[in-house]
N, C-alpha and C positions, 0 to 999 in steps of 0.2 A: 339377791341371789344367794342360795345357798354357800358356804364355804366348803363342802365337795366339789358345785359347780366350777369354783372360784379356782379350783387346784388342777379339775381337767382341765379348764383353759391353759394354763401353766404349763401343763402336762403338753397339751396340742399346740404349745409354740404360740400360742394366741395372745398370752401376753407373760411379762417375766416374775410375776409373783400374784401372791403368795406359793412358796415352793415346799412341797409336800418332802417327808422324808421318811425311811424304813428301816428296820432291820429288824431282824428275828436270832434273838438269845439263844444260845446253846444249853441246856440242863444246870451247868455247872454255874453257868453266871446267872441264872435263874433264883439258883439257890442263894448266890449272894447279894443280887437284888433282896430274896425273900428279908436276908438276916440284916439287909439296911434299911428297909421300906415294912417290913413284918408282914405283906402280901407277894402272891407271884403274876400278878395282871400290868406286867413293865408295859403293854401296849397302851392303857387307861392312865396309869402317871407318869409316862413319856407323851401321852398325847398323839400318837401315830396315826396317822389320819388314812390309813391302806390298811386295808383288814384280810385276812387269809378264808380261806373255804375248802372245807376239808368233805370228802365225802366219808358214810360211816365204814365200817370195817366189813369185809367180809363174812358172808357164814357158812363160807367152803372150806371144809380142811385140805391145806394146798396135799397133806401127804397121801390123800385118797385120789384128790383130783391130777396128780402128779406123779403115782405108784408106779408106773413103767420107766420114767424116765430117770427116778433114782438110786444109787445104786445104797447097798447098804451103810453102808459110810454117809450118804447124804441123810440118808435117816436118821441117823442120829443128831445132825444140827438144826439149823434152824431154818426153816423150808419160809418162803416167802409166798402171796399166792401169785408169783409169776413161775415158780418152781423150783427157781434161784434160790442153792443152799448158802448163805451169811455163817463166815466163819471171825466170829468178833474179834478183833485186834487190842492192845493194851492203851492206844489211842486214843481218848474219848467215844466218841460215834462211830469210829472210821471199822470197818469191814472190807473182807476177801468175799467176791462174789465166787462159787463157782456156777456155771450156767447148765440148765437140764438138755439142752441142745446141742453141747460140747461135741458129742460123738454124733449125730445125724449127718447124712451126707444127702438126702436126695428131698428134692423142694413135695414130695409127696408126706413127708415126717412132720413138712411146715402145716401141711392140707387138714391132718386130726389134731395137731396142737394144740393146746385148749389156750386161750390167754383171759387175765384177767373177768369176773362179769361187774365192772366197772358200769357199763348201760343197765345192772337190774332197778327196778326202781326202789328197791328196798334201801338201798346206800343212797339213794337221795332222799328220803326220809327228813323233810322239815328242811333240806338245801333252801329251795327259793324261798321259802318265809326268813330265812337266815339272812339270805341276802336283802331281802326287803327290809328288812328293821336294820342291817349294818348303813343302809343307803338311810333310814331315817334318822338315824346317828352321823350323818354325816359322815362316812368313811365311801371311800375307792374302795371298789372291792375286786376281789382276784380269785382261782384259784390256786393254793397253796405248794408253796417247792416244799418245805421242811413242816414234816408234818409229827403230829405224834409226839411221841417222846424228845426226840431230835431238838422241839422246839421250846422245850419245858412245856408243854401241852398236858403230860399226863395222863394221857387218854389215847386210846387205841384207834385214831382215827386215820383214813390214808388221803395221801399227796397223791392228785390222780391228775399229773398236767401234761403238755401235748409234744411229748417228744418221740423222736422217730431211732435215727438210729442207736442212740443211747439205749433204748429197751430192749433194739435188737442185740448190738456185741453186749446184752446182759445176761441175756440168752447164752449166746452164742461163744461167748470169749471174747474181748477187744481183737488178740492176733490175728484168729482162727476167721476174725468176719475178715479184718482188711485181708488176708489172703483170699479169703471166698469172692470177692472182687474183684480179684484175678484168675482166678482155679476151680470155685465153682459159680457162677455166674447169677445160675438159674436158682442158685438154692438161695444164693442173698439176694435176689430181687423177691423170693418168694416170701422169705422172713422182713423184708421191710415193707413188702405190701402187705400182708398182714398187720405189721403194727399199724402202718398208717392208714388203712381201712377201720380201726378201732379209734386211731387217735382224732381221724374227720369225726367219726360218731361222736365220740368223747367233748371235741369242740361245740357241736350243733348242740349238744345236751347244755353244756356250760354255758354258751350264750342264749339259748331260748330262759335258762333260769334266771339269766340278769348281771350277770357278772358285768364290771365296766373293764374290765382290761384280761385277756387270753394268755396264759403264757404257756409259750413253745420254748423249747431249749432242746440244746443237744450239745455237751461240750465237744467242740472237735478241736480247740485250741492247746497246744500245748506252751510251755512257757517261752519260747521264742518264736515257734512256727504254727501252721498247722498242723495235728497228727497226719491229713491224706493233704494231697495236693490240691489246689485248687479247683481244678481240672475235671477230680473224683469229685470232690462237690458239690460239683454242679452237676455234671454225672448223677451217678444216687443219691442228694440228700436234697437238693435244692426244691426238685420238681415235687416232691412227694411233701416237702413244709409247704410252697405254694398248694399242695392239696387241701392242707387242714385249714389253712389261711384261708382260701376261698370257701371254705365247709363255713366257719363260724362269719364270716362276712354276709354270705347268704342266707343266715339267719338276719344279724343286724348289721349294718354297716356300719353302723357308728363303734362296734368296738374295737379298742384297742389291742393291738400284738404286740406284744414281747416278747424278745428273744433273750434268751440267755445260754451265753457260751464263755465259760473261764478263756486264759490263757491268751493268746497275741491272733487274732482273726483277722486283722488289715487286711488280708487279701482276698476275703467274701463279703466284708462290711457290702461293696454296692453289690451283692450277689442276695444281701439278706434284705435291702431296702428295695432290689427290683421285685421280690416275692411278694412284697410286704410288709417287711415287721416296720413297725414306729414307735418301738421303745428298745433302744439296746441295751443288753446289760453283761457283766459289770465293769467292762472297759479298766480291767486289772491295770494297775497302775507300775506293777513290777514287770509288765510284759507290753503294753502301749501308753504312749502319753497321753492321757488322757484330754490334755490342751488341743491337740494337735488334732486328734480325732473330733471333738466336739466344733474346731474351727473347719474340719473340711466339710464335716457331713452333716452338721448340726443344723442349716437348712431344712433339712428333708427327714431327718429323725429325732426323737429323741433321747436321751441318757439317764439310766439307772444306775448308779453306784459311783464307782472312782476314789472310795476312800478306802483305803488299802490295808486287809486284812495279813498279807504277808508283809509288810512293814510299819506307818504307821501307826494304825493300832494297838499292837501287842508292844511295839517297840519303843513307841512315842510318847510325849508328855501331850497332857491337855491342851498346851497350849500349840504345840505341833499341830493336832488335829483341829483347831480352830483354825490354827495359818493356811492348811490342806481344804478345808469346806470353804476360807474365804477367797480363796485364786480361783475356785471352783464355779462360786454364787457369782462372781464379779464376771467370771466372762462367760455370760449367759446374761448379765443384763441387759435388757429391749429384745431381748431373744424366747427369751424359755426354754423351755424341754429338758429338764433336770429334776433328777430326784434324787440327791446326797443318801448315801447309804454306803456300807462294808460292801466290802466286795464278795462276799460268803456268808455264810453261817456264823455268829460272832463266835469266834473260838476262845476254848476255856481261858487261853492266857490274856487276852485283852483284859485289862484293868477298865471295868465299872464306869470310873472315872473319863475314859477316854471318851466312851459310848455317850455320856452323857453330854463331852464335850460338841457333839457333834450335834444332841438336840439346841443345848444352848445357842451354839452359833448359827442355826437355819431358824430357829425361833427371836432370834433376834434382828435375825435378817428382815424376818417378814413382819416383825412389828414396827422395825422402823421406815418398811413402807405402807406402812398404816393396817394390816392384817394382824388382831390381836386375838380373833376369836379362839384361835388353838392354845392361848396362855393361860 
């Protein structure tokens, strides 16, 4: 059996190793891979066995396809092609969205909206042959959350994955949507139908090309709670992810869903596994216990992440971050369903070192239950 094969199992609870692991470098630690390793391919000498898939770039200028909606001011920065002006911050990566939807009031603004043309076939261009040889190399393959630059990538290519209302308040504004939930009803159910009409298509495209795992996200978590209530959850966002859910299932069943939601979600987790999803992520460690979640629900799904980019990472010694993967690895033995990774984007301040620590320890894991082919 292949050693991909050998990881979905892993991955499907089927059995408890060899256990796959991920993460994706920020620009900055990219660069200092480069000045330790004198390449920038960390994915090939860390041995990552999960490969990303990017589709190619647009060749719409968003400022043509977006001329009404911006004002002069938005012209001048930097237009995205959702229409969303990115006003960069002195933060690494991080940006101020503002959204071209800001001021629309009537679900008829949502009707000519233009969104992304993510379905032309031009941006899939050499997709499924990509994915056919990442599968003959042995990798999981996915479509990508941080794409582009973002990833030390270098290359103008976009993250084009299935989330719902995330795209909308990107639009719209975070505030402006949750009050639209209450004040205007019909204009947020028009804006999220919308996106999730694009995001089913977006799905069915992804898994007719082969992908092995779908990822859906939408952060609604915030660092203690959720942002809306549970209630609204299930309400607006639940039924519309069971849409896109059931879009890429009814191409293949056999693939995998992922979710991913920052911040403390306990109170939809069985709202996200009656939809659905069978991979959560990243079960932040500074907002759930990660133990504690993987012994209620680790049955019936499984876990991406758990090693925690807001503490020990950045903050920790090497040997911190082996003690944090080995509590991790151990209670998931005869189990599975874990994939060790950051709980984010590795940010600039995590020391190299740390990152490293975490291949060592899941590679030693799995070699000392006889899985050496990733060494």
């Amino acid at each position: 059996m292949a050693l991909r094969d050998e990881y979905l199992r892993t991955i499907r609870r089927e059995q408890d190793s060899p256990v796959p692991y991920f993460f994706c470098l920020c620009q900055t630690l990219v660069e200092k891979f480069q000045q330790k390793y004198g390449h920038t391919d960390y994915r090939r000498e860390y041995k990552i066995p999960l490969q990303e898939i990017f589709l190619k770039p647009t060749r719409l200028d968003p400022r043509e396809v977006y001329d009404e909606y911006l004002t002069a001011e938005d012209k001048k920065g930097i237009i995205t092609e959702w229409g969303i002006r990115l006003e960069p911050s002195s933060l690494a990566h991080l940006t101020h969205m503002v959204g071209p939807l800001r001021n629309c009031e009537s679900p008829r603004d949502i009707e000519r909206f233009p969104l992304p043309d993510f379905l032309e076939d031009y941006r899939w261009d050499r997709v499924d042959e990509t994915i056919a040889e990442q599968k003959r190399n042995d990798k999981i393959v996915f479509p990508g959350i941080y794409g582009g630059y973002d990833s030390g990538a270098n290359e103008p290519v976009t993250a084009a994955f299935m989330d719902i209302f995330e795209s909308s308040w990107y639009l719209r504004g975070l505030d402006q949507m949750l009050v639209d939930f209450y004040e205007n009803e019909k204009f947020a159910e028009a804006l999220l139908d919308k996106v999730t009409a694009l995001k089913c298509a977006l799905a069915e495209r992804w898994t007719r090309a082969g992908v092995d795992i779908l990822i859906t996200a939408d952060d609604v978590g915030a660092q203690n709670n959720l942002i809306m209530s549970a209630a609204m959850y299930r309400e607006w966002i639940k039924p519309r992810l069971k849409r896109v859910i059931d879009a890429a299932k009814a191409v293949n069943p056999d693939v995998l869903i992922f979710y991913h939601s920052d911040g403390n979600i306990q109170d939809i987790i069985p709202d996200l596994i009656e939809a659905g999803v069978e991979i959560l992520n990243p079960i932040q460690p500074e907002c759930m216990d990660p133990l504690r979640i993987m012994e209620k629900y680790g049955d019936c799904i499984s876990f991406w992440g758990a090693v925690g980019t807001q503490s020990v990472l950045p903050f920790g010694r090497p040997g911190d971050v082996e003690e944090v993967c080995r509590k991790l690895l151990k209670a998931r033995i005869g189990k599975g369903g874990f994939i060790p990774a950051p709980t984010h984007l590795v940010e600039p301040e995590v020391p190299l070192e740390n990152v490293e620590a975490l291949v060592r320890t899941v590679q030693s894991y799995n070699a000392h239950n006889g899985f050496t082919g990733q060494l």
